[in-house]
Backbone as CSV, one residue per row, in Angstrom:
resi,resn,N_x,N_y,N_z,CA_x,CA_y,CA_z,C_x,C_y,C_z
1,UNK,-6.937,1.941,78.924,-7.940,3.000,79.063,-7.845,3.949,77.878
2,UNK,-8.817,4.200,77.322,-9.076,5.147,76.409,-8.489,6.617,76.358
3,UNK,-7.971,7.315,75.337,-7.036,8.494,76.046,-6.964,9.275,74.728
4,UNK,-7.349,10.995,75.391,-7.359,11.569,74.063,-5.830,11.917,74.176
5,UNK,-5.323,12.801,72.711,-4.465,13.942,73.317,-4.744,14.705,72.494
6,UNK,-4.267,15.964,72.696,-4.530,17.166,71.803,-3.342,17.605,71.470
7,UNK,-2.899,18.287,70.119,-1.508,18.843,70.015,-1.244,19.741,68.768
8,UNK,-0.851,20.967,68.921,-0.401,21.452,67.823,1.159,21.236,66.912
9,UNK,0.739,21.938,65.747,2.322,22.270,64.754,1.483,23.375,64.292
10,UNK,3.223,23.731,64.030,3.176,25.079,63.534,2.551,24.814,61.490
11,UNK,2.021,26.059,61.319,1.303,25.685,59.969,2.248,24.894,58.669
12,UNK,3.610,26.168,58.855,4.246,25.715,57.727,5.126,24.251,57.767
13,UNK,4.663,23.321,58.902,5.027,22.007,59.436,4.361,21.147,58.658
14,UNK,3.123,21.449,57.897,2.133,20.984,57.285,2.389,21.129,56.291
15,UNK,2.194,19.795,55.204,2.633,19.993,53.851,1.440,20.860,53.175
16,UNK,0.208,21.509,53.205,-0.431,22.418,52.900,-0.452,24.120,53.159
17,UNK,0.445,24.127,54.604,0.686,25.113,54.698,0.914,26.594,54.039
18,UNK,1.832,26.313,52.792,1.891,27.358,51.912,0.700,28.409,51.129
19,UNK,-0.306,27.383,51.313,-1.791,28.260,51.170,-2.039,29.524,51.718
20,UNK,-1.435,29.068,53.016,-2.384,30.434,53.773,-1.160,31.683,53.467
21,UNK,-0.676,31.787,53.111,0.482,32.659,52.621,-0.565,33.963,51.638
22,UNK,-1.346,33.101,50.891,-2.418,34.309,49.463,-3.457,34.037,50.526
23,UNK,-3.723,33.134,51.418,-5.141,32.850,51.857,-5.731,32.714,53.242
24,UNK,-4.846,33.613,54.048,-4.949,33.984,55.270,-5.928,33.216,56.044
25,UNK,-7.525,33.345,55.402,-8.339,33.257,55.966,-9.031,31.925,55.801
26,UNK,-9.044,31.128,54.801,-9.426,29.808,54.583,-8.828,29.157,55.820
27,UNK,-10.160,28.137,56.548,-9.749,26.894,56.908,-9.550,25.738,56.011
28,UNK,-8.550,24.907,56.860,-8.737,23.531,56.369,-8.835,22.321,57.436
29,UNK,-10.384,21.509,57.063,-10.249,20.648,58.565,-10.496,19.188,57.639
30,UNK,-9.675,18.846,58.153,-9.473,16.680,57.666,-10.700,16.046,58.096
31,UNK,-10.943,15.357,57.016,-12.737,14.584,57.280,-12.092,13.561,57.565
32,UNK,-12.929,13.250,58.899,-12.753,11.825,59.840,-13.314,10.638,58.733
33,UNK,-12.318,9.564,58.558,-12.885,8.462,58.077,-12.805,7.235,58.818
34,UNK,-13.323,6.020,58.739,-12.906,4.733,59.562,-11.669,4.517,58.984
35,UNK,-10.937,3.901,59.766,-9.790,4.027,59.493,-9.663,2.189,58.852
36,UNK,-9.565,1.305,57.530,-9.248,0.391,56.857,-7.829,-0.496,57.025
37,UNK,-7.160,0.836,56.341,-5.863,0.545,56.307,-4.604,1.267,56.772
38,UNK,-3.557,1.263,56.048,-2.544,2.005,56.907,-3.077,3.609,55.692
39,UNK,-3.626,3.695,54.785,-3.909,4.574,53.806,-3.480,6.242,54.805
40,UNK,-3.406,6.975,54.146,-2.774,8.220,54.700,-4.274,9.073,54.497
41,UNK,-4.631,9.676,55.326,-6.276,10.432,55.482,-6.438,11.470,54.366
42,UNK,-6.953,10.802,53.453,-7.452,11.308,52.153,-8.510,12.481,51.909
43,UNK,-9.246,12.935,52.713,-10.099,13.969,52.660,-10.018,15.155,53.188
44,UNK,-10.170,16.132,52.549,-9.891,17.412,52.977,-11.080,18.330,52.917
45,UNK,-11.523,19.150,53.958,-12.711,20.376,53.569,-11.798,21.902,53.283
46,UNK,-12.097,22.578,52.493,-11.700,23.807,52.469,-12.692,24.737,52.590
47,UNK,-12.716,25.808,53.535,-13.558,26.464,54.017,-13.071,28.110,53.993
48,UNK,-14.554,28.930,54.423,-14.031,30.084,54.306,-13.668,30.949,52.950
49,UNK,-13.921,30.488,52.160,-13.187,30.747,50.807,-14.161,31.725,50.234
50,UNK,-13.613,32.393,49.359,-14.168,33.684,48.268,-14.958,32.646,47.070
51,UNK,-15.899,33.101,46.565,-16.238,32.793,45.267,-15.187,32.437,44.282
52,UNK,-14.192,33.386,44.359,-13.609,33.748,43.137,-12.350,33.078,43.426
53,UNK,-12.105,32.452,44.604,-11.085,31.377,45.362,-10.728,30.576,44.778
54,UNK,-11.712,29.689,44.317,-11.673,28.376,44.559,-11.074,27.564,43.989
55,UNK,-10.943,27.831,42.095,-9.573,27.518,41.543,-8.320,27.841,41.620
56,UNK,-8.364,28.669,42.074,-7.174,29.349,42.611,-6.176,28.232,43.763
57,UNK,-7.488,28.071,44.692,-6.839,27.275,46.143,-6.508,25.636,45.630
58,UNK,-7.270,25.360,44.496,-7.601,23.639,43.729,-5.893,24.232,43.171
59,UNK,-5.564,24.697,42.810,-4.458,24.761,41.965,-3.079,24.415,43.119
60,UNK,-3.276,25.981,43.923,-1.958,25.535,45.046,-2.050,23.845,45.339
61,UNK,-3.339,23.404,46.011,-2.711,22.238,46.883,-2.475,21.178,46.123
62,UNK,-2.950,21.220,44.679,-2.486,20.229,43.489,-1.091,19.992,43.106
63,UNK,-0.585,20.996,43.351,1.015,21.958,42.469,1.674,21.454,44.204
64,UNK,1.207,20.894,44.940,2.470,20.575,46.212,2.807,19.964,46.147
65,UNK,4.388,19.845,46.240,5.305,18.780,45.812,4.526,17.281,46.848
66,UNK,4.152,17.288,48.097,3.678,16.201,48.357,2.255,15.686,48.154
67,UNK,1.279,16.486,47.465,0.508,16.082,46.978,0.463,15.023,45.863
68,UNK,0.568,13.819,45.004,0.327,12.646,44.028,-1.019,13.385,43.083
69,UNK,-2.166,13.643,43.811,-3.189,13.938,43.112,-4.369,13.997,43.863
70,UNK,-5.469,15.042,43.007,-6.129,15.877,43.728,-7.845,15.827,43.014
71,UNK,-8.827,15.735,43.582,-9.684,15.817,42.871,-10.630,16.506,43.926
72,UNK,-11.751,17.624,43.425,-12.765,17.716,44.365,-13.897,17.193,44.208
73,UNK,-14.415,16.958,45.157,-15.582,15.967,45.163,-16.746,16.766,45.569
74,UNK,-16.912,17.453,46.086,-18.424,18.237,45.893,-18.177,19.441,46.685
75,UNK,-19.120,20.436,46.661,-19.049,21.709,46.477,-19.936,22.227,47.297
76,UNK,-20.039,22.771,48.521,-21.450,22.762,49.315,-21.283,24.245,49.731
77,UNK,-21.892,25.527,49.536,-22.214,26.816,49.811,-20.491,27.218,49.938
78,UNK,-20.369,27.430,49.514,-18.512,27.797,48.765,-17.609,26.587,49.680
79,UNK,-17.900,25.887,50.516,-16.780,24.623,50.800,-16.940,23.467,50.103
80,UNK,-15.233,23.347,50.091,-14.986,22.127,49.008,-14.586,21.230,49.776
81,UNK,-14.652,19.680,49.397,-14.155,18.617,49.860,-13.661,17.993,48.904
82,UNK,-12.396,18.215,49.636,-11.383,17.525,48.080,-10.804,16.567,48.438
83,UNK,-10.464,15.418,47.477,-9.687,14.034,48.002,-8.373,14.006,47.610
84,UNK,-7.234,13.667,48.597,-6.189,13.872,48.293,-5.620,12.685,48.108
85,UNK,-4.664,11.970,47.010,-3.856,11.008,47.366,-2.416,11.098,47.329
86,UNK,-1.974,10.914,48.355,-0.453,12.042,48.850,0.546,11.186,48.246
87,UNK,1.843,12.138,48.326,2.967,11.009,47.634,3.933,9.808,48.537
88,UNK,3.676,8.837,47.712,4.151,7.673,48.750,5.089,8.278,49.659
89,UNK,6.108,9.058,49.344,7.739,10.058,49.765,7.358,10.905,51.144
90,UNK,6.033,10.933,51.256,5.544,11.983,51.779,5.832,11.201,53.616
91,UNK,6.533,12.192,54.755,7.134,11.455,55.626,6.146,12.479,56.695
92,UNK,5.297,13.203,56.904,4.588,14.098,57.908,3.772,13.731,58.937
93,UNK,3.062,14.801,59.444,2.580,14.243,60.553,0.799,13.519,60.350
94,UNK,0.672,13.437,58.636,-0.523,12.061,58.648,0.242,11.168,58.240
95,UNK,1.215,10.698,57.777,1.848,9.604,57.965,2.031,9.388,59.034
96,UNK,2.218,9.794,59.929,2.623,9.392,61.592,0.889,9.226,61.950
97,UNK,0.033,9.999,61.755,-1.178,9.654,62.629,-1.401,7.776,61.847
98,UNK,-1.087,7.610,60.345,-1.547,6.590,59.781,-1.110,5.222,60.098
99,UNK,0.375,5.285,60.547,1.062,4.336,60.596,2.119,3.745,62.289
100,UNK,0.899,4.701,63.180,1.276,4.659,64.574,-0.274,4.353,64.894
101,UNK,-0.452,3.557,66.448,-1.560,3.380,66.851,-2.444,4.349,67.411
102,UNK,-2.824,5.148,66.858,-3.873,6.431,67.575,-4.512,6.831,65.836
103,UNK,-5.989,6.666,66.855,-7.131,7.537,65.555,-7.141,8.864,65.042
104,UNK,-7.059,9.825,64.401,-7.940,11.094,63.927,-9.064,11.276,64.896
105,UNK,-9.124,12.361,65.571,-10.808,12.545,65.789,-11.113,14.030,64.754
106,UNK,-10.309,14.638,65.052,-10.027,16.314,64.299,-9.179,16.836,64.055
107,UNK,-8.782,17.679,63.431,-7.443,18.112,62.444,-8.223,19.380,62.134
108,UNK,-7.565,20.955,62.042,-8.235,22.015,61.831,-6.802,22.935,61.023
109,UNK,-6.879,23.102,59.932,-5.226,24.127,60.225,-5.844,25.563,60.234
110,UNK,-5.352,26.607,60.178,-5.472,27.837,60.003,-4.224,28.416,59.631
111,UNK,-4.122,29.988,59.267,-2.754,30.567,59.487,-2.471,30.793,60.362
112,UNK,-2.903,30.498,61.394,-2.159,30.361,62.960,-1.404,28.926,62.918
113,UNK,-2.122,28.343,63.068,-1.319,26.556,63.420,-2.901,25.782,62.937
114,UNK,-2.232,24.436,63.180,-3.039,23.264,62.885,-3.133,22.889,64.351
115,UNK,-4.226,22.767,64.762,-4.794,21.995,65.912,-5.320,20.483,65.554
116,UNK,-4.947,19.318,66.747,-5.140,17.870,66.006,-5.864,17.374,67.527
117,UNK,-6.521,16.084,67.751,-7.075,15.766,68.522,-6.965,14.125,67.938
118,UNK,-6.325,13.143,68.983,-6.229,12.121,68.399,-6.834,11.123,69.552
119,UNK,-7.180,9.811,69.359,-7.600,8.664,70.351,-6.815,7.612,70.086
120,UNK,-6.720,7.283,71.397,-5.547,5.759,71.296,-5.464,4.876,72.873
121,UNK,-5.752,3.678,72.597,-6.012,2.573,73.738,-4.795,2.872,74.906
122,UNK,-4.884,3.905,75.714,-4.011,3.843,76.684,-3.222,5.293,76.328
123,UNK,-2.071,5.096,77.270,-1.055,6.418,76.822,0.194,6.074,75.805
124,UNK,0.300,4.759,76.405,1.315,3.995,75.184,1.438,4.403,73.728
125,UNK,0.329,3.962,73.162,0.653,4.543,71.473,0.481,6.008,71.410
126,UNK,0.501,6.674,72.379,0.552,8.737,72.370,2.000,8.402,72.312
127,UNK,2.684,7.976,73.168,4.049,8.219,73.416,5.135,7.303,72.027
128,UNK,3.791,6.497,71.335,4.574,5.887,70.274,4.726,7.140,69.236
129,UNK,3.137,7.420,68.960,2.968,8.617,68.348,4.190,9.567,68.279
130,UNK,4.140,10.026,69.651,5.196,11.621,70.048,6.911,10.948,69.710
131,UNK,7.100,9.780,69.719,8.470,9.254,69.436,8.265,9.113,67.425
132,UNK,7.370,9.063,66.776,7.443,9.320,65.739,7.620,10.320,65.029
133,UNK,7.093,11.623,65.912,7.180,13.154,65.522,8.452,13.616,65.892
134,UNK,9.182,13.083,66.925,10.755,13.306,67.265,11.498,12.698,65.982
135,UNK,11.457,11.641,66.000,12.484,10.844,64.699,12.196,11.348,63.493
136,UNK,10.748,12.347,63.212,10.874,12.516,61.908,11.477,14.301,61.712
137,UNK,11.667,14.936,63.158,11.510,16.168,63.133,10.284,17.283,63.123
138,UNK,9.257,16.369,63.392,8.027,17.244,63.432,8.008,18.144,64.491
139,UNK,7.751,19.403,64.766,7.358,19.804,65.909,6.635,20.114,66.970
140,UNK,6.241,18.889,66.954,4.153,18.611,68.159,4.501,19.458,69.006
141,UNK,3.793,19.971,69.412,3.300,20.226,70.766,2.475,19.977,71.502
142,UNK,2.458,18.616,72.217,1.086,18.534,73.295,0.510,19.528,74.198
143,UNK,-0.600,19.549,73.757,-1.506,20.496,74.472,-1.997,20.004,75.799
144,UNK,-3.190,18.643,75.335,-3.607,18.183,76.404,-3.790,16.978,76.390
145,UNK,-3.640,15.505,77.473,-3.979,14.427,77.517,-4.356,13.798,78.603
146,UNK,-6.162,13.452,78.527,-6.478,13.413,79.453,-7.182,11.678,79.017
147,UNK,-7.867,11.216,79.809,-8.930,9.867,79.829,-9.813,10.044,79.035
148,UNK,-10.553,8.857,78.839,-12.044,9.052,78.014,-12.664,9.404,78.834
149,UNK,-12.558,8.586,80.139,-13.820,8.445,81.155,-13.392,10.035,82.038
150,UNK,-12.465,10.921,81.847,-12.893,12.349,82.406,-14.142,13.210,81.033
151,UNK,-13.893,13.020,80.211,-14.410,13.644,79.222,-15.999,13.281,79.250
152,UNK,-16.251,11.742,79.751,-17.851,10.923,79.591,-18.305,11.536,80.966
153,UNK,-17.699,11.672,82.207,-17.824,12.547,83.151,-18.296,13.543,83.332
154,UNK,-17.395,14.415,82.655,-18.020,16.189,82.324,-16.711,16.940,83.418
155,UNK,-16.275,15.697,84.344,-14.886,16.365,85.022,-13.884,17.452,84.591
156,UNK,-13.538,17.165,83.095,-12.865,18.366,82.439,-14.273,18.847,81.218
157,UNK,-15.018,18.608,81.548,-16.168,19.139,80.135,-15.383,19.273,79.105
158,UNK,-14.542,18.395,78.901,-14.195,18.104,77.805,-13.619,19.259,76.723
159,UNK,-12.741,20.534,77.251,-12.390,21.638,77.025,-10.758,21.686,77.205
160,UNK,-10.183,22.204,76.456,-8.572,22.302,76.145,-8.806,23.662,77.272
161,UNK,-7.726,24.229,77.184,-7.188,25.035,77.716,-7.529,26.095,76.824
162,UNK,-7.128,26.364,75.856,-7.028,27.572,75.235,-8.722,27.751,74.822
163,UNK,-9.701,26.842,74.725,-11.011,27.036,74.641,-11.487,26.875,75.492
164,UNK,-11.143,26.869,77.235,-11.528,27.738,78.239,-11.229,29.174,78.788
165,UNK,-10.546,29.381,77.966,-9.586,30.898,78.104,-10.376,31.717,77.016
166,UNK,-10.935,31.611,75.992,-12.038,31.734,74.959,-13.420,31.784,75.578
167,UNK,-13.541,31.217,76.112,-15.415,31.196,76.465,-14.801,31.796,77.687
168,UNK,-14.270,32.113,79.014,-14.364,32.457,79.806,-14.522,34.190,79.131
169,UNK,-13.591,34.156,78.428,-13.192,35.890,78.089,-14.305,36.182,77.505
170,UNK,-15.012,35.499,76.451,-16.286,35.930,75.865,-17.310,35.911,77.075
171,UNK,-17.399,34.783,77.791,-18.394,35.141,78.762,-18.593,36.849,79.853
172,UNK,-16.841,36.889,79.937,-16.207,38.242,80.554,-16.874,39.620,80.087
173,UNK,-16.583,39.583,78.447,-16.671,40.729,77.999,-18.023,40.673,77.349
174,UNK,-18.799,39.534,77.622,-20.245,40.583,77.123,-20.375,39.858,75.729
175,UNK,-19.920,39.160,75.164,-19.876,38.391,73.879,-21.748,38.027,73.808
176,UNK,-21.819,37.086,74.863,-23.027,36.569,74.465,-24.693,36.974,75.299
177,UNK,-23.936,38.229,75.925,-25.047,38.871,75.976,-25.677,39.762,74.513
178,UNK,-27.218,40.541,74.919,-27.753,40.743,74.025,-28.586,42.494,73.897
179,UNK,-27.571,43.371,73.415,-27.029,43.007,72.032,-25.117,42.476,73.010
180,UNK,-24.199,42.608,72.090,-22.886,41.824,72.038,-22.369,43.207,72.607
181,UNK,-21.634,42.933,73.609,-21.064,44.090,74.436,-19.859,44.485,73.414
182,UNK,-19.345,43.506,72.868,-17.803,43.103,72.201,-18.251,42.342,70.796
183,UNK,-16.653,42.520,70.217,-16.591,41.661,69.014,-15.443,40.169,68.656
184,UNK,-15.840,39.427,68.113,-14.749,39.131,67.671,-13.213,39.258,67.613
185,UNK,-13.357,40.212,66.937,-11.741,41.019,66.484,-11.080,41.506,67.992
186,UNK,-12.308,42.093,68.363,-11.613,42.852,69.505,-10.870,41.749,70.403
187,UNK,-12.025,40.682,70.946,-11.421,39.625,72.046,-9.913,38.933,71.314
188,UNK,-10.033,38.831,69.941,-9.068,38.099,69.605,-7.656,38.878,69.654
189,UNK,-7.494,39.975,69.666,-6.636,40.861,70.016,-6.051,41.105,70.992
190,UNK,-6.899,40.882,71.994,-6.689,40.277,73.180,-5.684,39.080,73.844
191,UNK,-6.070,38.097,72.846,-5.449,36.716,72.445,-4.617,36.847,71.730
192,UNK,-4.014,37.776,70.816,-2.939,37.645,70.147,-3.367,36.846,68.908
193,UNK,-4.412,36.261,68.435,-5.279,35.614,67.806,-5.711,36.192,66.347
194,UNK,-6.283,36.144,65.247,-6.839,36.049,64.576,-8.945,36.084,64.868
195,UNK,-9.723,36.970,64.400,-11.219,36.768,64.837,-11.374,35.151,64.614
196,UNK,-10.816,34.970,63.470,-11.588,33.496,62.907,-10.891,32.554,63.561
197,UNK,-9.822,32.496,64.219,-9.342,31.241,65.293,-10.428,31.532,66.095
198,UNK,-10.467,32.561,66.509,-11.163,32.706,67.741,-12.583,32.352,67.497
199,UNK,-13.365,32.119,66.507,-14.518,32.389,66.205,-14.728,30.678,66.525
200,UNK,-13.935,30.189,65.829,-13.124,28.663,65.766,-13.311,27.632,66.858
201,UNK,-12.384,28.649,68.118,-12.232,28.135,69.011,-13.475,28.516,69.846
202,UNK,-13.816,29.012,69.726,-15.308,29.561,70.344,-16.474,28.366,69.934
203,UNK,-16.753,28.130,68.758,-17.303,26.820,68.164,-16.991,25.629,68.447
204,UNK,-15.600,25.219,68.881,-15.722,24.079,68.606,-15.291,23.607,70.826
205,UNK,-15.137,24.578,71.794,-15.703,24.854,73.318,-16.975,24.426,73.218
206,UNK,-18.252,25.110,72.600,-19.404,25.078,73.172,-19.666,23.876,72.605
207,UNK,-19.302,23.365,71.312,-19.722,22.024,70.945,-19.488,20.306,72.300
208,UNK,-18.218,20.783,72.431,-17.803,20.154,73.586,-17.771,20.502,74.982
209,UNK,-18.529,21.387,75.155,-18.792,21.807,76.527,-20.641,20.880,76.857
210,UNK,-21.648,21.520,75.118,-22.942,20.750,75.222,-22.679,19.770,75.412
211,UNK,-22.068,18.405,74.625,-21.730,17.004,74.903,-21.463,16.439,76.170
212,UNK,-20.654,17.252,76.784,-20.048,16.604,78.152,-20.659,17.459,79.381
213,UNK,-21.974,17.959,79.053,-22.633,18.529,79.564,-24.321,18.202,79.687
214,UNK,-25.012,19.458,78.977,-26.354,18.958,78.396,-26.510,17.562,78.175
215,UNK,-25.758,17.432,76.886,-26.291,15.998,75.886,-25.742,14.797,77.315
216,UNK,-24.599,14.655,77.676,-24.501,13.672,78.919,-25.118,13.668,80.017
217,UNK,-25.761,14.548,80.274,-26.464,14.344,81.140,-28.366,13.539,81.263
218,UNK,-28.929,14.128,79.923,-29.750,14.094,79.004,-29.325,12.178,78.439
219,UNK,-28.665,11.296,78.016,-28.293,10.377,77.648,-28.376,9.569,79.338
220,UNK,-28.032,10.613,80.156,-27.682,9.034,81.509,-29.349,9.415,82.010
């Protein structure tokens, strides 16, 4: 049976991590590719960024010792998508997504943490997965792992935990009424959070709340 899981690490667990140190506020989310070979997930978006960023940020993740080499590939209203080809040496947790049986669906880091969302035929290769992040020292944290067929359902509408704790509170405080009772900053303060996690996690709830909602219902 089909089976997501969800799981964080902490940022500086991530061989990119050191970014958010000058760059607080940039995301970085991993572009889903079909997966070929055992190849280590080569694409990167950088988001959020200043005008005046952008060589700046091309420089850090070039200059990382596990980076091999770096090129950006196009440039769309200040986000970059840059292709990475990492160093063979390189032992982390996309080597573990690459070379264990479970897909990428999403990968997000922030200066909070990296949030990951992976798919894999059963629970088996999760637990191959999570025995790879032990032996290498990574520090996962599973969030959530549930079925495909709750998610095609709408049983869990397809929502983590911490992005039902997000839309409930925005729903709470007036977020999406009109005008906005509340802000951002404020709810995220709340959360112990950052606005832009929260803004984040707020985006990427309703995306998966419509799907396993609206759009599924609308499809059957």
């Amino acid at each position: 049976m089909a089976t997501i899981a969800e799981f964080t690490i902490p940022t500086e667990s991530f061989p990119l991590g050191n970014l958010f140190e000058n760059h607080p506020d940039v995301t970085l989310e991993l572009e889903r590719v079909i997966p070929t070979n055992k190849a280590i997930i080569p694409y990167l978006w950088v988001r959020n960024t200043e005008e005046a960023e952008g060589a700046e940020i091309e420089n850090v993740l070039r200059n990382h010792p596990d980076v091999l080499s770096l090129n950006t590939v196009d440039e769309v209203c200040g986000e970059y998508l840059i292709r990475i080809e990492w160093n063979p040496s390189y032992e982390g947790i996309l080597k573990g997504i690459a070379e264990t049986p479970v897909i990428l669906l999403s990968g997000i880091g922030t200066a909070d943490e990296w949030r990951f969302e992976v798919r894999a035929d059963g629970r088996e290769p999760i637990a191959t997965f999570q025995q790879y992040c032990g032996e290498h020292d990574l520090p996962m944290e599973l969030t959530a792992l549930y079925a495909l067929s709750e998610m095609e359902t709408g049983a869990r509408y397809d929502l983590t935990e911490d992005q039902r704790e997000a839309l409930q509170l925005a729903y709470e405080r007036g977020y999406y009424q009109s005008p906005r009772k509340t802000t951002l900053d404020e709810m995220a303060g709340e959360l112990g959070i950052t606005g832009q996690s929260l803004g984040s996690r707020l985006r990427r709830g309703i995306h998966r709340l419509l799907g396993s909602t609206v759009v599924s219902q609308t499809e059957t």
